[in-house]
TORNUBA-583665 format. One record per atom (N, C-alpha, C): residue in three letters; x, y, z. Coordinates in steps of 0.02 Angstrom, whole numbers, padded with zeros to 5 digits, always signed. Example, Ala and Ser with C-alpha at 12.3 -4.5 7.8 and 13.67 -1.06 7.14 Angstrom:
TORNUBA-583665
ALA+00660-00284+00390
ALA+00615-00225+00390
ALA+00660-00165+00390
SER+00642-00112+00354
SER+00684-00053+00357
SER+00645+00002+00394
end
This chain:
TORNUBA-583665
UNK-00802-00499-00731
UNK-00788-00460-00672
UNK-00805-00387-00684
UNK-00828-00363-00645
UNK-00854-00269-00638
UNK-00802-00241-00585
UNK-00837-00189-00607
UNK-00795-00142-00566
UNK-00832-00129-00499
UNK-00802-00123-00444
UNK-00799-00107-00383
UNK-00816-00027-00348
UNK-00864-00018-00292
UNK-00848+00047-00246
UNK-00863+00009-00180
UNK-00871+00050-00135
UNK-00898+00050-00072
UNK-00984+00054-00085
UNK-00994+00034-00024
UNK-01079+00036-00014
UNK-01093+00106+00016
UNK-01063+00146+00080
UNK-01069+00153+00133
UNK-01019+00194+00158
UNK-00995+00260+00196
UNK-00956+00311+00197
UNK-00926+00272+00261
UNK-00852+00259+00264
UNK-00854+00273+00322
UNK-00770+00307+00354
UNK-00778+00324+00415
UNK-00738+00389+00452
UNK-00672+00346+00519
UNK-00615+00372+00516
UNK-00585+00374+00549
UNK-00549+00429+00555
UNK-00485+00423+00620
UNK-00454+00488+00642
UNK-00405+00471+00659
UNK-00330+00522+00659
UNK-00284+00493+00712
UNK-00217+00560+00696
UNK-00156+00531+00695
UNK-00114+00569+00692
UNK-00057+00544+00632
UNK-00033+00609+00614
UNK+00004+00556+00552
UNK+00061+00545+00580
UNK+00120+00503+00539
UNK+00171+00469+00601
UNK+00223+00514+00581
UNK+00235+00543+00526
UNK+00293+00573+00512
UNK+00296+00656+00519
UNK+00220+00672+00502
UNK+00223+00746+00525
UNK+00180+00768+00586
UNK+00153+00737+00640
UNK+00116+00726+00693
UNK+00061+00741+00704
UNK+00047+00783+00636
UNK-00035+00812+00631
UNK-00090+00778+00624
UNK-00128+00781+00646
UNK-00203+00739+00683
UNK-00251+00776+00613
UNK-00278+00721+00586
UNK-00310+00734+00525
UNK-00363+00675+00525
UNK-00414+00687+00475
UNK-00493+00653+00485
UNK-00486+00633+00414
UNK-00512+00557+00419
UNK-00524+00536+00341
UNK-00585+00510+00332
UNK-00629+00507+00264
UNK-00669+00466+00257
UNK-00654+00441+00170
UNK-00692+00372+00181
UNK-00701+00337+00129
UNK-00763+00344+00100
UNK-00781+00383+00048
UNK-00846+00389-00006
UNK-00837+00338-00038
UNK-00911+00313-00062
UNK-00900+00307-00126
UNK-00908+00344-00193
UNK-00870+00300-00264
UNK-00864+00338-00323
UNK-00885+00305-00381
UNK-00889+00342-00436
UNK-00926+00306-00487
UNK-00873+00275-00544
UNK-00887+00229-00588
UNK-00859+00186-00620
UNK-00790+00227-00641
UNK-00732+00199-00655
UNK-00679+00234-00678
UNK-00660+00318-00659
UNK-00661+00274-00598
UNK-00654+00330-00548
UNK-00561+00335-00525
UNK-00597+00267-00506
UNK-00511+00266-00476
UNK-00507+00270-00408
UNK-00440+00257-00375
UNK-00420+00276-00318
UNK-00399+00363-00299
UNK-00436+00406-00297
UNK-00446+00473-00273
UNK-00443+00513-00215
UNK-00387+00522-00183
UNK-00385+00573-00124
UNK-00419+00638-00124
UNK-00454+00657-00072
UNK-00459+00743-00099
UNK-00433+00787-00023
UNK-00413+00808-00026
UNK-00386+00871+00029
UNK-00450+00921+00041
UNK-00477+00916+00105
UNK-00541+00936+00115
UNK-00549+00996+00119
UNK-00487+01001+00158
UNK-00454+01081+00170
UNK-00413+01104+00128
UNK-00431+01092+00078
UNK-00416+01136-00001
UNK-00449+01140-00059
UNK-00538+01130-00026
UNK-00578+01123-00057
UNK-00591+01063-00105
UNK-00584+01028-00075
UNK-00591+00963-00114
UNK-00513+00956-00165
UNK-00454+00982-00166
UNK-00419+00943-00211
UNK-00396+00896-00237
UNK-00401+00872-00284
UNK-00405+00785-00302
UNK-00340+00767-00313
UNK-00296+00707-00305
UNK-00235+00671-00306
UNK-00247+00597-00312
UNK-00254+00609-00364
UNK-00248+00532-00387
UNK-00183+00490-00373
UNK-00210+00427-00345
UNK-00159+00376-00346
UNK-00121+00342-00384
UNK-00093+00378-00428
UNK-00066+00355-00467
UNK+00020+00366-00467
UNK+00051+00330-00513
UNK+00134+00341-00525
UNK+00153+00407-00533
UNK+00121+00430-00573
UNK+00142+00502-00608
UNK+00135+00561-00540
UNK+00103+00569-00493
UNK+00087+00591-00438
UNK+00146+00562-00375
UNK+00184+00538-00379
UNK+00232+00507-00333
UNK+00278+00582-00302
UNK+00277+00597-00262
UNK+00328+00658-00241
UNK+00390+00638-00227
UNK+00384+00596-00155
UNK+00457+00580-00133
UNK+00445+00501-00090
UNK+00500+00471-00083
UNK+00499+00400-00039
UNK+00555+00374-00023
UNK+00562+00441+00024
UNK+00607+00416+00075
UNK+00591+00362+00126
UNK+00565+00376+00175
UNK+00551+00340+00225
UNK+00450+00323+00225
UNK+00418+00350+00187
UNK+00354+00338+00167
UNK+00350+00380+00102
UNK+00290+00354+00068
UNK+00273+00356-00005
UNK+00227+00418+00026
UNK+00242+00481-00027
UNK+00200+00518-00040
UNK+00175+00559-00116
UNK+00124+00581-00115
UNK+00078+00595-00181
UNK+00086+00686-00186
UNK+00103+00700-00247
UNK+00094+00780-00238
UNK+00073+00813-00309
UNK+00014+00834-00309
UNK+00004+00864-00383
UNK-00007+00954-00365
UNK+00020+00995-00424
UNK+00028+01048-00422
UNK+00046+01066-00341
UNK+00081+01043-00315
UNK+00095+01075-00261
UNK+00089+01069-00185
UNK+00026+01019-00212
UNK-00026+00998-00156
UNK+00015+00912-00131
UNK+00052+00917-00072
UNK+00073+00874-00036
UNK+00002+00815+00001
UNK+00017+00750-00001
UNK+00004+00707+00040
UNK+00042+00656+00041
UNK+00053+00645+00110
UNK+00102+00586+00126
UNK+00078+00531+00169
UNK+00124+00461+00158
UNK+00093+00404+00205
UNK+00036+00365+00180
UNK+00039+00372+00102
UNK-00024+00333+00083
UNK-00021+00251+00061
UNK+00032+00233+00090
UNK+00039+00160+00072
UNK+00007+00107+00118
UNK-00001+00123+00159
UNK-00054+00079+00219
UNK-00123+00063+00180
UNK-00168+00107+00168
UNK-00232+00134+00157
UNK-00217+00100+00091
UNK-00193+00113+00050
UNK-00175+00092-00007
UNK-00163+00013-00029
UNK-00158+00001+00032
UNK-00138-00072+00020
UNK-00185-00113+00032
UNK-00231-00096+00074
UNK-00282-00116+00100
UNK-00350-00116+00036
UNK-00349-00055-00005
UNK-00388-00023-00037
UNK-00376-00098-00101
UNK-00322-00087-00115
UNK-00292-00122-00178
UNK-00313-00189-00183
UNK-00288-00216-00107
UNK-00276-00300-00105
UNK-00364-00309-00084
UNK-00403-00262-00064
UNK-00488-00287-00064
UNK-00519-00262-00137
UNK-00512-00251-00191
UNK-00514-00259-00262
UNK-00574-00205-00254
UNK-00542-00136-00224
UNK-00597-00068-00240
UNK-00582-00037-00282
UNK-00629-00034-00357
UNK-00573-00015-00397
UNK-00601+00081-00399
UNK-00634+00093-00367
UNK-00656+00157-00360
UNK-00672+00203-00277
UNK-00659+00240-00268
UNK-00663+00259-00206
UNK-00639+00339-00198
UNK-00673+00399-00159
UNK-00640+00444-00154
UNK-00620+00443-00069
UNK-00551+00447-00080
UNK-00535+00455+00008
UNK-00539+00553+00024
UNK-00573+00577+00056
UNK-00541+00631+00087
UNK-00505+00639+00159
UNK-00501+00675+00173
UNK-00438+00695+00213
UNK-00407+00776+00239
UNK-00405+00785+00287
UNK-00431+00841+00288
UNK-00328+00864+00310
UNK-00297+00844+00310
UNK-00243+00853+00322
UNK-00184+00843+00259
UNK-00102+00859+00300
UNK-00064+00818+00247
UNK-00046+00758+00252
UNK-00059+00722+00279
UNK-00040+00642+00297
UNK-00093+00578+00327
UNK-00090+00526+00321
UNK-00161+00499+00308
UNK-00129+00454+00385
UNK-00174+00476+00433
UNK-00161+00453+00511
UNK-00125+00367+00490
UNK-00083+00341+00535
UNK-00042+00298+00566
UNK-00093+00243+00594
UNK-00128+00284+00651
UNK-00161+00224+00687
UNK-00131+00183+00725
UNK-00119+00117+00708
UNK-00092+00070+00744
UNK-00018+00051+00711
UNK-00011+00074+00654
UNK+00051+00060+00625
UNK+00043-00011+00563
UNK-00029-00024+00546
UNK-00037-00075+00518
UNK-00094-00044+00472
UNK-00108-00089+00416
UNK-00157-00106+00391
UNK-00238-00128+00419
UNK-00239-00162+00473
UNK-00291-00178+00496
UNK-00340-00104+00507
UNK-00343-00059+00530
UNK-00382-00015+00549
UNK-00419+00001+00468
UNK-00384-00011+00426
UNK-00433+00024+00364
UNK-00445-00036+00319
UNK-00434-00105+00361
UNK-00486-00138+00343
UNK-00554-00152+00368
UNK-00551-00126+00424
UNK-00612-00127+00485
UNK-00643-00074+00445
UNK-00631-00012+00425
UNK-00658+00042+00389
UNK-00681-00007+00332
UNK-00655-00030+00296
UNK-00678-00059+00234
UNK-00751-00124+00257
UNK-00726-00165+00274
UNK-00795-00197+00293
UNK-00858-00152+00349
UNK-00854-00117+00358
UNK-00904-00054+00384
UNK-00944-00032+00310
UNK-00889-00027+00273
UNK-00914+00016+00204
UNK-00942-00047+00176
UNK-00930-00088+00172
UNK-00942-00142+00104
UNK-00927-00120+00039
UNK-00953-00177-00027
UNK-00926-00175-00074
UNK-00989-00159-00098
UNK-00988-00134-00168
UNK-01062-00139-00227
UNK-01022-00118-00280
UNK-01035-00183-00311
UNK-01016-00197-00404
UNK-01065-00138-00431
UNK-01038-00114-00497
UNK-01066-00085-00529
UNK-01064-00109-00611
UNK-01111-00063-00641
UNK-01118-00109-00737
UNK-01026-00059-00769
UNK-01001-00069-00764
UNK-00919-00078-00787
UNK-00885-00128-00771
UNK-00872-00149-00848
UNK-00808-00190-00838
UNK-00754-00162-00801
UNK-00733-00222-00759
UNK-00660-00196-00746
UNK-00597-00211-00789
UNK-00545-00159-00793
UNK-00508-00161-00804
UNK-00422-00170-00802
UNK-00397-00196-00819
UNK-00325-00243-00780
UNK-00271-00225-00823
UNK-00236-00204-00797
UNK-00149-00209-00808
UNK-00119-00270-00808
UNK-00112-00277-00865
UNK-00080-00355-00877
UNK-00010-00366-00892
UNK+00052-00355-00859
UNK+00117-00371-00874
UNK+00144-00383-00943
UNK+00153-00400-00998
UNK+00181-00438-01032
UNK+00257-00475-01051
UNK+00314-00394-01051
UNK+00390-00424-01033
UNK+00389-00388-00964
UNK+00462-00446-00946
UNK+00482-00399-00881
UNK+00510-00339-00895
UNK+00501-00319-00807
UNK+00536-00230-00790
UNK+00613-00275-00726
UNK+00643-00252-00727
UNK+00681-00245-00683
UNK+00699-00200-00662
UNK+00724-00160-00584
UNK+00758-00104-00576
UNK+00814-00127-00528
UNK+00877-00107-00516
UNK+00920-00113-00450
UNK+00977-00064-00451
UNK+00964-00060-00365
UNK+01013-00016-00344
UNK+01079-00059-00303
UNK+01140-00011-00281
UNK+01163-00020-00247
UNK+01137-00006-00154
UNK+01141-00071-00098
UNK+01120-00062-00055
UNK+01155-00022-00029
UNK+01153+00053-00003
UNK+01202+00097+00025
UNK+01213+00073+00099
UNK+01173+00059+00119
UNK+01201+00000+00194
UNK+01254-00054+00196
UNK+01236-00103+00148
UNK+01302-00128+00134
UNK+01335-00140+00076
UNK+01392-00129+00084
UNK+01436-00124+00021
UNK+01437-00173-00008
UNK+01432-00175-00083
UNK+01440-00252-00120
UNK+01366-00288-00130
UNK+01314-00251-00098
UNK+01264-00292-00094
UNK+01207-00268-00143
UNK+01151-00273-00180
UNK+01103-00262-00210
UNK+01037-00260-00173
UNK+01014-00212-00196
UNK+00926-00213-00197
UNK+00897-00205-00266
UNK+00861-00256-00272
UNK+00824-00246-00338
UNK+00739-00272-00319
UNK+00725-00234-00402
UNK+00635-00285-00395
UNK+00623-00293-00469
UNK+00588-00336-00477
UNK+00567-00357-00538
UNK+00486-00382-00540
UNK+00469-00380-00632
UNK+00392-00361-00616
UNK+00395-00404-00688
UNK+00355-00467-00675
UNK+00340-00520-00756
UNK+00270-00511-00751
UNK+00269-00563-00817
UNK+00200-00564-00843
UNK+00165-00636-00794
UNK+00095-00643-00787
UNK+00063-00672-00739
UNK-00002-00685-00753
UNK-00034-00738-00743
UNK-00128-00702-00751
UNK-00153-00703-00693
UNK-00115-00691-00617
UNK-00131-00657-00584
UNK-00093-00636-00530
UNK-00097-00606-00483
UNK-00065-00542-00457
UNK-00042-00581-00378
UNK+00027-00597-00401
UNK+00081-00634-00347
UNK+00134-00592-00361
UNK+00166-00594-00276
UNK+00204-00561-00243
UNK+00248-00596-00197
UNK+00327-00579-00235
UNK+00369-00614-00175
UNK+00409-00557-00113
UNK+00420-00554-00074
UNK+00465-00500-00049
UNK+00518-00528+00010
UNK+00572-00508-00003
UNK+00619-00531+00043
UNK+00656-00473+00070
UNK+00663-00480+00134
UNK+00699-00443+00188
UNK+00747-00461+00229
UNK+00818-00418+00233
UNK+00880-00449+00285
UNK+00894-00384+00294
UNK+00887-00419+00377
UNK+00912-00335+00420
UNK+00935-00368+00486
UNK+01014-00344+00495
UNK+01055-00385+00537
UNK+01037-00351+00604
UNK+00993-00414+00628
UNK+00933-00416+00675
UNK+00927-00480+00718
UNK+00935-00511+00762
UNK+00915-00570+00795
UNK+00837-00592+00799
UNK+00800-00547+00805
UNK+00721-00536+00778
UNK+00696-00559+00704
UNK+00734-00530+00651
UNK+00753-00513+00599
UNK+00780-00540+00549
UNK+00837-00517+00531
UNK+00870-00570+00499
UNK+00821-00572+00416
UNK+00843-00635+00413
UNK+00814-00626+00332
UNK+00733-00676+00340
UNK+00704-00627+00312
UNK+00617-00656+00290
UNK+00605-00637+00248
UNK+00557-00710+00224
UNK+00531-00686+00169
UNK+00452-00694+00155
UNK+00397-00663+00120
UNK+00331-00680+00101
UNK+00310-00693+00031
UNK+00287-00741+00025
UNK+00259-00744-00056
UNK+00179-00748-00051
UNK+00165-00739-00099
UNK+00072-00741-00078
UNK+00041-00714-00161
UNK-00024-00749-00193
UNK-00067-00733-00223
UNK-00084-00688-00161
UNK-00116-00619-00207
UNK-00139-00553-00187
UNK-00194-00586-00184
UNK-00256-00593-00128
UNK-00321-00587-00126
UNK-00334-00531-00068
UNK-00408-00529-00057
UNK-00427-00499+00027
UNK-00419-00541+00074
UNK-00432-00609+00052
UNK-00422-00645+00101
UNK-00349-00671+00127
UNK-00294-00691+00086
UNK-00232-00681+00097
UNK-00213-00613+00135
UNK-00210-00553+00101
UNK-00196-00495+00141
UNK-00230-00503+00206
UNK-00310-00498+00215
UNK-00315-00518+00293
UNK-00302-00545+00327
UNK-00272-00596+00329
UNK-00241-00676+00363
UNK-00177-00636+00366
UNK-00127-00626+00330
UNK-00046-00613+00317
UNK-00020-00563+00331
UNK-00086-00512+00302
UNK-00025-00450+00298
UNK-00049-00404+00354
UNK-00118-00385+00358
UNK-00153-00317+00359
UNK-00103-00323+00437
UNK-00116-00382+00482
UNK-00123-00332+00547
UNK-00047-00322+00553
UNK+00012-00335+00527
UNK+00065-00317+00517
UNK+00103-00249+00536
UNK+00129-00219+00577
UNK+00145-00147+00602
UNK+00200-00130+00574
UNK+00211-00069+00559
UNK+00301-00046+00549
UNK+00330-00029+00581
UNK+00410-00028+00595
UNK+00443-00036+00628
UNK+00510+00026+00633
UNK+00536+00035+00667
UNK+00601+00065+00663
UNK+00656+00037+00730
UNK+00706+00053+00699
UNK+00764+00040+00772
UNK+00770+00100+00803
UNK+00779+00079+00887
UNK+00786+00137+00917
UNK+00845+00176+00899
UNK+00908+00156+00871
UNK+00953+00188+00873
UNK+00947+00267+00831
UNK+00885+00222+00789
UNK+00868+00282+00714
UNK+00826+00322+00752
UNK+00783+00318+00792
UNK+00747+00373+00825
UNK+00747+00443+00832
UNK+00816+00467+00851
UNK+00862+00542+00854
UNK+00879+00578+00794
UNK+00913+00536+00745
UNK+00928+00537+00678
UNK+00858+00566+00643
UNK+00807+00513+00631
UNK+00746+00546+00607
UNK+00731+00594+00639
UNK+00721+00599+00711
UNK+00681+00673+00717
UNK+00704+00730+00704
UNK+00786+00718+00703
UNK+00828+00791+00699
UNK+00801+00810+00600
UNK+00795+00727+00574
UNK+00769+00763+00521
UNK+00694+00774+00497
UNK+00655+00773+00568
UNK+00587+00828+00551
UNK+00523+00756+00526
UNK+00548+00693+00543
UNK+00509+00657+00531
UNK+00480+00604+00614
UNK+00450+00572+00607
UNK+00435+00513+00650
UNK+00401+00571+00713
UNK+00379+00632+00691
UNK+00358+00676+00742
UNK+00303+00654+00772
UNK+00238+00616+00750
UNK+00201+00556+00772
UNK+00199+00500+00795
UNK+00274+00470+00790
UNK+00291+00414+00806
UNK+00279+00388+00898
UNK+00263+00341+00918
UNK+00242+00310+00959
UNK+00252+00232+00989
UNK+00251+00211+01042
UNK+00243+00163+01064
UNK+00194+00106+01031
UNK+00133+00144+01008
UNK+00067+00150+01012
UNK+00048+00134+00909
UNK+00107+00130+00873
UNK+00099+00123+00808
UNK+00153+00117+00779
UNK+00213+00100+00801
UNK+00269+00058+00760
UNK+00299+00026+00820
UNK+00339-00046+00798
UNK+00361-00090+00812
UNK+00445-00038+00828
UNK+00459-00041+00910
UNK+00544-00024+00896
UNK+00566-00070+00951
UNK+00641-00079+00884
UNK+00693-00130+00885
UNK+00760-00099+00930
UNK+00754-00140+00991
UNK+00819-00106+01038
UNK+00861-00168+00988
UNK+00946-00155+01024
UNK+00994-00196+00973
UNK+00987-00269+00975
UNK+00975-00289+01019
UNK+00917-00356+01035
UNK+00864-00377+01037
UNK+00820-00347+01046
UNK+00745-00375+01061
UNK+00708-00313+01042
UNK+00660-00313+01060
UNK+00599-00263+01040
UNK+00565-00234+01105
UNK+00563-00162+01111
UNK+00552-00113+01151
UNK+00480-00135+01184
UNK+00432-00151+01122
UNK+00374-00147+01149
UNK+00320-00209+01138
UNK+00360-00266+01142
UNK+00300-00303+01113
UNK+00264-00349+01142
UNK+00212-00392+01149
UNK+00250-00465+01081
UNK+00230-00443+01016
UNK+00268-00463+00962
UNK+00247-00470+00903
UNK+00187-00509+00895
UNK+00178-00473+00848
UNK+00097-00508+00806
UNK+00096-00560+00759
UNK+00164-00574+00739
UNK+00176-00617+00692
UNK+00267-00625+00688
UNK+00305-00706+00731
UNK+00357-00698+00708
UNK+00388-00652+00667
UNK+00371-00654+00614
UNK+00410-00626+00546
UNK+00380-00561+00523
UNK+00352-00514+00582
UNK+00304-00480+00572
UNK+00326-00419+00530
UNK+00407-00415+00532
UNK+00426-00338+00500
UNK+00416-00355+00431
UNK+00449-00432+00380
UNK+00436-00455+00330
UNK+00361-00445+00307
UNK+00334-00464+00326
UNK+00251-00446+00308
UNK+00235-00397+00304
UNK+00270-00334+00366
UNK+00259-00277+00346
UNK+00266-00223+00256
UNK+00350-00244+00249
UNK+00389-00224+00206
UNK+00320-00267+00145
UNK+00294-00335+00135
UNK+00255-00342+00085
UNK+00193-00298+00110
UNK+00175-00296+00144
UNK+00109-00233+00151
UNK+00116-00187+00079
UNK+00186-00137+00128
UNK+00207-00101+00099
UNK+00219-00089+00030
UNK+00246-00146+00004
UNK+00243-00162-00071
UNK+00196-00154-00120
UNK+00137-00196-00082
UNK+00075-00191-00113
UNK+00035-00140-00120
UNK+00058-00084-00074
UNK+00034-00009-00071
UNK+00056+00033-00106
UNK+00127+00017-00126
UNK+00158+00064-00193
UNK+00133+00023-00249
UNK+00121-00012-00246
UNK+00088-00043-00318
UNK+00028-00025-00344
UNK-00016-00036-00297
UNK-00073+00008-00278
UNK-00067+00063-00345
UNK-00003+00102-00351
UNK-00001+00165-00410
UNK-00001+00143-00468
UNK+00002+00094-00488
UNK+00006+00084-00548
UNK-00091+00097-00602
UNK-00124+00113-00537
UNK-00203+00146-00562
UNK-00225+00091-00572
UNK-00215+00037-00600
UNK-00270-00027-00607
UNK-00247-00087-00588
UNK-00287-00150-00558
UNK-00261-00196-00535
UNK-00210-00236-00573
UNK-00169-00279-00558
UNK-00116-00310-00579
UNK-00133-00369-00602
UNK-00115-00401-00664
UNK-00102-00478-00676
UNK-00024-00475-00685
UNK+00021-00480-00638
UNK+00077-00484-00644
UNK+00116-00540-00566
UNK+00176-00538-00590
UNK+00224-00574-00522
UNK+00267-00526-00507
UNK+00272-00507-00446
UNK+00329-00454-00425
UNK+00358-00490-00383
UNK+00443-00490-00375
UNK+00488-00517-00351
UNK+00531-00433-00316
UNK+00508-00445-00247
UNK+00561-00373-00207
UNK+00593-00433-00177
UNK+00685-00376-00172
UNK+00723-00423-00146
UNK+00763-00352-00110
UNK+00746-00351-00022
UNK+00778-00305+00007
UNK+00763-00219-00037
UNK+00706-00242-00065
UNK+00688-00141-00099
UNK+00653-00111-00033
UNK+00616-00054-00050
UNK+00604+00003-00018
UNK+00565+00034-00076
UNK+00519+00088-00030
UNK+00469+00116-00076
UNK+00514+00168-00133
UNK+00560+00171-00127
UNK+00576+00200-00185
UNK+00607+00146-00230
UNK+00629+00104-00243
UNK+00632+00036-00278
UNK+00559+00032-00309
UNK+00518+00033-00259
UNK+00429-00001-00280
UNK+00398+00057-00334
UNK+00424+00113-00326
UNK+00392+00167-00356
UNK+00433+00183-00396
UNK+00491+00158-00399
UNK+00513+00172-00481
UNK+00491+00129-00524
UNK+00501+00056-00511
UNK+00459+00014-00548
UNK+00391+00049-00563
UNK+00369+00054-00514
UNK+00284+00074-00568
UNK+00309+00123-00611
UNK+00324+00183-00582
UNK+00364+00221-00643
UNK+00375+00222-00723
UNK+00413+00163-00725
UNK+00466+00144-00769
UNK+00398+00096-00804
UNK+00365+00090-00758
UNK+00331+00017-00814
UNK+00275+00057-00828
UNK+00253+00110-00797
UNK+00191+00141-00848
UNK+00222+00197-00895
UNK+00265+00195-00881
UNK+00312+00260-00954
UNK+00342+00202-01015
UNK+00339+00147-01020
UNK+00329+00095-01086
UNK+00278+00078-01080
UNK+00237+00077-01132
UNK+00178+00050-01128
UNK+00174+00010-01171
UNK+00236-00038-01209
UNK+00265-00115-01249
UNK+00282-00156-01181
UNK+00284-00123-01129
UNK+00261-00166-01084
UNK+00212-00209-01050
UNK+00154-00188-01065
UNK+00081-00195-01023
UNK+00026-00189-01074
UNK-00026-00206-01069
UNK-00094-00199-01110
UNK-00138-00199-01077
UNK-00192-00159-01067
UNK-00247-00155-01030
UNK-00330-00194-01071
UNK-00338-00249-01003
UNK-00372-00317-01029
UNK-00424-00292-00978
UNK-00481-00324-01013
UNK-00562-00327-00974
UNK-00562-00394-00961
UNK-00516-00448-00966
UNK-00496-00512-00951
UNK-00467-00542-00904
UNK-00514-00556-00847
UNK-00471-00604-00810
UNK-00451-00678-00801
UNK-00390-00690-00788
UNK-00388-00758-00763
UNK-00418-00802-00733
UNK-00429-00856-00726
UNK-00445-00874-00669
UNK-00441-00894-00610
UNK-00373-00889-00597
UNK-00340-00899-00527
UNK-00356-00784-00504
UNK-00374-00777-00556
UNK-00365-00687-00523
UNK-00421-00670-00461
UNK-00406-00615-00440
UNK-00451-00603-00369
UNK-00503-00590-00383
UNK-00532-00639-00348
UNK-00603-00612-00332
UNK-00628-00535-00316
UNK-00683-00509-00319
UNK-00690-00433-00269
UNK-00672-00444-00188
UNK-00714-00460-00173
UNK-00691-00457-00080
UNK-00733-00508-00060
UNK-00719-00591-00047
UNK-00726-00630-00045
UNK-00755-00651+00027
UNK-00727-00629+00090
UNK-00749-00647+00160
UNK-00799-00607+00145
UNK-00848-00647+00221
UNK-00910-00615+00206
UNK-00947-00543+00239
UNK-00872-00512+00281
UNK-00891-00447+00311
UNK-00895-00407+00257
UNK-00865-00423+00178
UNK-00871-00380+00134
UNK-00916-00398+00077
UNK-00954-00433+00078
UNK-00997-00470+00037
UNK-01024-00414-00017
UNK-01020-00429-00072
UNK-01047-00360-00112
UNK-01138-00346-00129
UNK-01132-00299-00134
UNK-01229-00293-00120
UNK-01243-00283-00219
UNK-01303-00282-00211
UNK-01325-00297-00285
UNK-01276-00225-00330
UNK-01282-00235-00383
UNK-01268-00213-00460
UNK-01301-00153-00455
UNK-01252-00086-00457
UNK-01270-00025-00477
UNK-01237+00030-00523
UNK-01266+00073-00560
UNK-01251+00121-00573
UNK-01189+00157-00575
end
């Protein structure tokens, strides 16, 4: 297996959901051991790597901040990026927050098969689990209850995630899935996020969801849903694994591991990476894959073009 970029630049636009500012992105491509790379356009190119060590805050979305330099909302893009096996790419961005869109994954997979794939002469390289990580908190919603996640060894990159949110919609779901492109496209991508209306007021008084819309998250009146049909029964569950797979995304190289979320949140997901790239008697970095492991980008809107440079 080699390493991965894009073929092909390509551009979207929109508004971000939490700070409402309308910002322009494109997808370059990059050269071998590159990595996943943001740059802030309007700060002269500053680079923010996707990685753990770069994590700012995750409250209500995952954001990245080196020396100073804020970006938020990169778990969508991220997830998309991750689960289609790019292992190089520079995103810029001309804002602080990486547009919403529709509230899903799908829009920057449409960007991605626009771009295509092209292998290059590098091996790729893999994060391979060896003992487990566990982390858990107390659920401050309800008393007595746990959130945890846990992260084993694997030879390839499966994901369980479970969700209960006392919901008639809702309720408890769960997703398990081998990580491919093709799984994520089928399962996850077109997946939207969600909030309850009741939280609506609450967030804005605290300076977030200032983008928020009809038009790119799913909202939950105390019964039913404000705006839909859903896209998928169990569509918030799929979401929350989106999501998962987008904070994982930080751990800088693809996964041969099993992650088990049970009711976490991106700050659950991002301490784990955390915690598991600050031991490193945890993990070993292999030019070896499995063979159940992912392919590059398997459907054929992403078909990869010859071997380069």
């Amino acid at each position: 297996m080699y390493q991965t970029t894009i073929i092909r630049e390509a551009h979207s636009e929109g508004v971000g959901l939490h700070t409402g500012v309308f910002g322009h992105i494109r997808l370059v491509p990059a050269p071998a051991d590159t990595g996943i790379v943001f740059r802030r356009i309007d700060l002269d190119n500053f680079p923010i790597e996707a990685q753990g060590h770069n994590v700012a805050k995750v409250s209500y979305a995952t954001s990245l901040m080196k020396q100073g330099v804020l970006l938020s909302t990169t778990e969508h893009l991220l997830a998309a990026i991750y689960s289609c096996g790019i292992d190089n790419i520079f995103i810029d961005i001309d804002s602080i927050e990486i547009p919403i869109l529709d509230g899903s994954a799908e829009p920057f997979m449409q960007m991605l098969e626009h771009a295509g794939v092209r292998k290059l002469r590098r091996k790729r390289r893999y994060l391979k689990v060896l003992k487990p990580l566990e982390v858990a908190e107390a659920d401050p919603g309800r008393p007595g209850q746990i959130r945890r996640i846990g992260i084993y060894p694997a030879d390839e990159f499966r994901m369980r995630c479970y969700v209960d949110f006392p919901h008639p919609l809702v309720g408890q779901q769960e997703v398990e899935m081998v990580v491919s492109p093709e799984t994520f496209r089928h399962l996850l991508a077109r997946a939207r996020t969600f909030c309850f209306e009741r939280d609506i007021a609450p967030l804005r008084e605290m300076g977030l969801i200032r983008g928020g819309s009809l038009e790119n998250a799913i909202v939950l009146t105390d019964d039913g849903v404000m705006n839909g049909p859903l896209r998928f029964p169990d569509e918030f569950g799929r979401h929350k694994a989106l999501d998962l797979i987008g904070d994982l995304a930080l751990a800088g190289l693809p996964l041969l591991a099993r992650v088990e979320a049970h009711k976490a949140g991106h700050s659950l997901h991002t301490q784990l990476v955390s915690r598991l790239l600050a031991d490193p008697t945890l993990w070993t970095i292999s030019t070896d894959e499995a063979s159940h492991a992912v392919e590059e980008v398997p459907f054929a809107a992403l078909s990869p073009a010859p071997a380069a440079d």
